[in-house]
N, C-alpha and C positions, 0 to 999 in steps of 0.2 A: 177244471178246478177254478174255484171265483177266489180274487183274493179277499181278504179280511183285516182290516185294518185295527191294529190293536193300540194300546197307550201302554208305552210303557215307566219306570220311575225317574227321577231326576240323578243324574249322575254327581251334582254339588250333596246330594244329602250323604250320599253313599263316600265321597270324599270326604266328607267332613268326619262319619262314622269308623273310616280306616285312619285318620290321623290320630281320634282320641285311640287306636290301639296301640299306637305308639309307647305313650306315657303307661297301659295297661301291662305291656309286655314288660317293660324297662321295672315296674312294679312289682308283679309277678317273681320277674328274676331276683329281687334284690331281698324282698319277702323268703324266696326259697334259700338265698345265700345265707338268711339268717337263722330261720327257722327250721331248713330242711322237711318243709313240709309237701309231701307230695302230691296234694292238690293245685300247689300255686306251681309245681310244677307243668301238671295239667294244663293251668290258666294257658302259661308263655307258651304253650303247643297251642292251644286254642288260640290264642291270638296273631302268631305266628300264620295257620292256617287260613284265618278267617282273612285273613290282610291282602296272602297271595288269591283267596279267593274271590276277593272283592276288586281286586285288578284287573281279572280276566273277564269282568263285563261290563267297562266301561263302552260306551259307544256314539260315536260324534254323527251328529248327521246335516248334512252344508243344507242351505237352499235348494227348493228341486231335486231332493236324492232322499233315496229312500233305502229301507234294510231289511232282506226276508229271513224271517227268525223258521231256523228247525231247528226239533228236539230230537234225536234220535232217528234220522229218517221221516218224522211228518211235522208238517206243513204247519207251525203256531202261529203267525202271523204277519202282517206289513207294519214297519213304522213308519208313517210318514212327517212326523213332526221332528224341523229342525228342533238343534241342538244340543246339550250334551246331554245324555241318557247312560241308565244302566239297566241293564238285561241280564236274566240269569246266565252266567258264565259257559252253562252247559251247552245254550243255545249254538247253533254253527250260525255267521252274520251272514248274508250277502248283498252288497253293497248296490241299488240298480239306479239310476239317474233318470231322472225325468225332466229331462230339458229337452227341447225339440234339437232332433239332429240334421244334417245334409249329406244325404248320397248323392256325387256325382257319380254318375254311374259310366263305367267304362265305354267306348264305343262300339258297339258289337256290328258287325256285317251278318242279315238277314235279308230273306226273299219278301217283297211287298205282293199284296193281292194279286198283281197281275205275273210276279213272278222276278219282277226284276230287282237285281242285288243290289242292295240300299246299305249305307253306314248310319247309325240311331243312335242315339244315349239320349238319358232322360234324368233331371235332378230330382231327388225326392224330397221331402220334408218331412221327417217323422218323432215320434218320441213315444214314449212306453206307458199306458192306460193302464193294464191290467199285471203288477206285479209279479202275481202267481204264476198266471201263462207265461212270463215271457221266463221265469226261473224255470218251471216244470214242463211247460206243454213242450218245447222245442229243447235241443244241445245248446245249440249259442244263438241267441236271438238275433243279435246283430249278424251273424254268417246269415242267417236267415231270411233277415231285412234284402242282403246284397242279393242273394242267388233267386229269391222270387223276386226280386223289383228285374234280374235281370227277366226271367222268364215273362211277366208281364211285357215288359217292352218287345220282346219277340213276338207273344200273340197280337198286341196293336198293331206292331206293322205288317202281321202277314191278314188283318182284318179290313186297310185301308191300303188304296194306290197310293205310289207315291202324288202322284199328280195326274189330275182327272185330263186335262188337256184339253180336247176340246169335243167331250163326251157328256153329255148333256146328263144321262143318267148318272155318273158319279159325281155328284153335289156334294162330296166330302173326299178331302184327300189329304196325307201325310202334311200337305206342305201348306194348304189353304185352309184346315179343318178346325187351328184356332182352339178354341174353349172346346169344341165339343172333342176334339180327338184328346184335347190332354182331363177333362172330365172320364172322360172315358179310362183312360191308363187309370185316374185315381180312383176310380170307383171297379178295376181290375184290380189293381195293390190294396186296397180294402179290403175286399173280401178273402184275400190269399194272407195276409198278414194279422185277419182277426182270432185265428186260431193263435197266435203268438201273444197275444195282448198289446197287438202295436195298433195306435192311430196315424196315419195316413192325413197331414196338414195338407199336403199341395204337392203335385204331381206335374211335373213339365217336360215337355221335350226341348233337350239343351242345344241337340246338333244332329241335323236332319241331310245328305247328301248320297248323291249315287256311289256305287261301288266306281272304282278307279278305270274299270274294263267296259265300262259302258257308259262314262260320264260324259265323254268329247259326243258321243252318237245322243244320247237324250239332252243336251245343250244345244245341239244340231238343231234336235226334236222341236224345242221349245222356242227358239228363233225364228224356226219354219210357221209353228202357230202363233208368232207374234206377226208376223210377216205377214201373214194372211189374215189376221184381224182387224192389221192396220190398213191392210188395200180393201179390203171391206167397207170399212169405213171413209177410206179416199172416194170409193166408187158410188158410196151411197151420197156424197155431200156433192160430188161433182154433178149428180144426176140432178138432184135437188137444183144447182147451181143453173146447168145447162137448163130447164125446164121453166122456173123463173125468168131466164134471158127470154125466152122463145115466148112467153108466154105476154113479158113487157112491149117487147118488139112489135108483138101482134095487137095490144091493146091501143099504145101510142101512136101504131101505121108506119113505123119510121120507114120501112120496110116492105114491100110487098114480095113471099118466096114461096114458090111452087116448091112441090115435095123434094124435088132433084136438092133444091139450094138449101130448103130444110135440114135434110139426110146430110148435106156438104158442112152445114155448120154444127150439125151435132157432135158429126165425127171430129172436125178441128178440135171444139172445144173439149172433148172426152180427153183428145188426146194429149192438150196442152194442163190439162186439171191433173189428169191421173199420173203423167210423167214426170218421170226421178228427176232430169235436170229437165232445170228452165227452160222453155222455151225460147228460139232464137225467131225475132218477126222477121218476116218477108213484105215488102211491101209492094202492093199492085199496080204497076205506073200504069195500067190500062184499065179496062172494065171489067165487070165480074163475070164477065164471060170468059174471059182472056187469061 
């Protein structure tokens, strides 16, 4: 169903029209009190009726809200112009707002790619494009919005690891992935929510952490690969370091070392770069043979 936007009349005209029945009715009666003529009788029913008829379709409509008019079961149209309006009376109103909303979305525990139980929620941003769809195609649009925004957030995360670690092939993960993991959710809540007539503004994940029974052991995990990134790095600058010394030693002469004393100062200094605490010096009161 597309909707269709319709115009409808100004409710000050229709006001103005039920006050002059006023003075008409009051008329009427005062004409039949004198005359007993059964037409002005008439009138004061007609008047009577047209006044209550003309009250049952006033209709207000605020900024950003709109009102889906049906006659009998189908579909006459949207109004979307604030205001005060009148609508045939027969019409049933229904009232839809069109300002962008916020789901926070609950926190749901699901499995990530590799299996492991993750806690997720994800904010949404939404607000309602297509009137008709979101009155006819669905029950309640907003139940709607809730229960696919959650289902979306389940299939992202059983799509992506939580965290790639240090797997070179997964170059996107729950915790690293940024714009593309949350482009992604919104362009899953898009398509799930355009049979409803909802647009899809912005799509986030609000709160991302391991399930509680495996959080202490993948914090373990991720220390372990911090741990070895960072002696990586020690081992790569020391080598750098030591290599430079041996390299100046030998240019300037200060030094003349057969391999033995070579292989002797490698090791010290490997060992004084690469270790946790400071080194403590030893000093040689004899020769370096000694």
């Amino acid at each position: 169903m597309k909707e269709k936007i319709i115009k409808v009349g100004s409710g000050y005209l229709m006001l103005f029209v039920q006050f002059l029945l006023i003075p008409a009715f009051l008329f009427a009666l005062r004409t039949l009190d004198r005359t007993a003529n059964p037409w002005f009788g008439l009138l004061a029913v007609v008047c009577v009726l047209s006044f209550i008829f003309i009250v049952g379709g006033y209709l207000l409509i605020y900024p950003n809200q709109s009102a889906v008019l049906t006659l009998f079961g189908k579909y006459v149209g949207t109004v979307k112009d604030e205001g005060f309006k009148w609508v045939n009376p027969f019409y049933r109103k229904k009232k839809i707002s069109l300002r962008a909303r916020n789901l926070n979305g609950d926190k749901i525990k699901v499995n990530d790619q590799l299996g492991n139980p993750i806690i997720i929620a994800a904010v949404v941003v939404w607000r309602v494009l297509d009137t008709a769809r979101a009155a006819f195609e669905v029950d309640d649009y907003e139940d709607y919005v809730n229960v696919q925004s959650e289902a979306a957030v389940r299939q992202l995360a059983g799509k992506y690891p939580y965290d790639a670690f240090d797997d070179d092939e997964k170059d996107i993960s729950l915790r690293d992935g940024g714009d593309v993991v949350n482009e992604d959710l919104e362009h899953a809540l898009s398509e799930r929510l355009d049979m409803a007539g909802i647009e899809v503004i912005e799509a986030r994940i609000s709160h991302l952490a391991y399930s509680s029974e495996i959080a202490q052991a993948m914090l373990q995990r991720q220390q372990a690969t911090a741990i070895v990134a960072a002696r990586m790095k020690i081992v790569e600058g020391a080598v750098s370091m030591v290599e430079n010394a041996l390299e100046q030693l030998s240019q300037k002469e200060i030094i003349d070392m057969d391999d033995d004393k070579r292989a002797t100062m490698v090791s010290n200094l490997m060992v004084v770069l690469c270790s946790d605490n400071s080194a403590t010096p030893v000093i040689n009161a004899g020769t370096l043979h000694q």
